[in-house]
N, C-alpha and C positions, 0 to 999 in steps of 0.2 A: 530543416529540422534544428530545434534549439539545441546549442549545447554546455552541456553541465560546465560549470565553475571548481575551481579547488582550491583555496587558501590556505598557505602555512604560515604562521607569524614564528618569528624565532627572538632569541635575545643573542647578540652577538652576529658576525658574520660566517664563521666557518661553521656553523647549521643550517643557514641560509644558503648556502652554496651547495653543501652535503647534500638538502633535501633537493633542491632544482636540479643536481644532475641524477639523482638517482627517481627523482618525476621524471624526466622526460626518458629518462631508458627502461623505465619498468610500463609504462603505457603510452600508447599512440597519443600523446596528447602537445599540445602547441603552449608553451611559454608563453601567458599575453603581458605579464607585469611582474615588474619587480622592484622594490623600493622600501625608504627608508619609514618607518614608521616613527614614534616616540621612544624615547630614552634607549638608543640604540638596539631598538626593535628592527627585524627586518620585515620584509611581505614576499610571498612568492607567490602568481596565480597562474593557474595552468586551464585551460578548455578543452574539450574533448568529451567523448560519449562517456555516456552516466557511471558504464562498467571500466571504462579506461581511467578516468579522472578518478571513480576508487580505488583500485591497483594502484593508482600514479601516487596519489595522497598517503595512502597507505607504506608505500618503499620509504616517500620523502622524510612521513615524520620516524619512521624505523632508522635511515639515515642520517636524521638530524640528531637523535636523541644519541647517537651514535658518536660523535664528536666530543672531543673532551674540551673542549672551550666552549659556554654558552648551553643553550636549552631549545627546546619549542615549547612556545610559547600557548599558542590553540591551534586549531585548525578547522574547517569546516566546507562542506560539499557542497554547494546548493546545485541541485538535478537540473532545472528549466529557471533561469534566471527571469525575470518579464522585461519587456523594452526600456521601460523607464529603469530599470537599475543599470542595466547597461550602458544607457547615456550619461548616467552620473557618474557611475564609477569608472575607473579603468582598469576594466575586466574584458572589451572589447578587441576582437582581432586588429590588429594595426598594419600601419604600411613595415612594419620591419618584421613584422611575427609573419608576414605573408609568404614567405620561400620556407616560412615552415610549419603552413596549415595541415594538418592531417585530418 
């Protein structure tokens, strides 16, 4: 079964951090990426089922906005990603996210 995507972009790092830990303890969901975006932008994406990845997205950007250095930037859910985005992007389960698929 496919599973859902959750993106937070942030501006600074301590939003980006805020929101990743508070994704992965508000839902079952697996960290697949994390990374620098532009102009000290960050990314955070998380995988998991459609209802987990929203709870998960939802705590993040509550926690990120939460921070007093920096912002979030957007966010966004996508449900059923299709093959071809997942082989271009890296949004894909990896060999390091794998001791913490759920």
């Amino acid at each position: 079964m496919p599973k859902a995507v959750g993106v937070i972009q942030t501006d600074g790092f301590p939003p980006v951090l805020a929101a990743a830990d508070a994704m992965v303890k508000a839902g079952a969901v697996t960290l697949v990426y994390y990374g620098l975006a532009e102009r000290a932008e960050f990314l955070v994406a998380v995988r998991g089922n459609v209802s987990e990845v929203n709870q998960a997205v939802e705590a993040g950007v509550l926690a990120g906005e939460e921070t007093k250095k920096g912002a979030i930037v957007s966010h966004y859910i996508i449900p059923n990603p299709p093959d071809n985005v997942e082989s271009v992007m890296p949004i894909q389960y990896t060999s390091e996210s794998e001791p913490f698929w759920v």
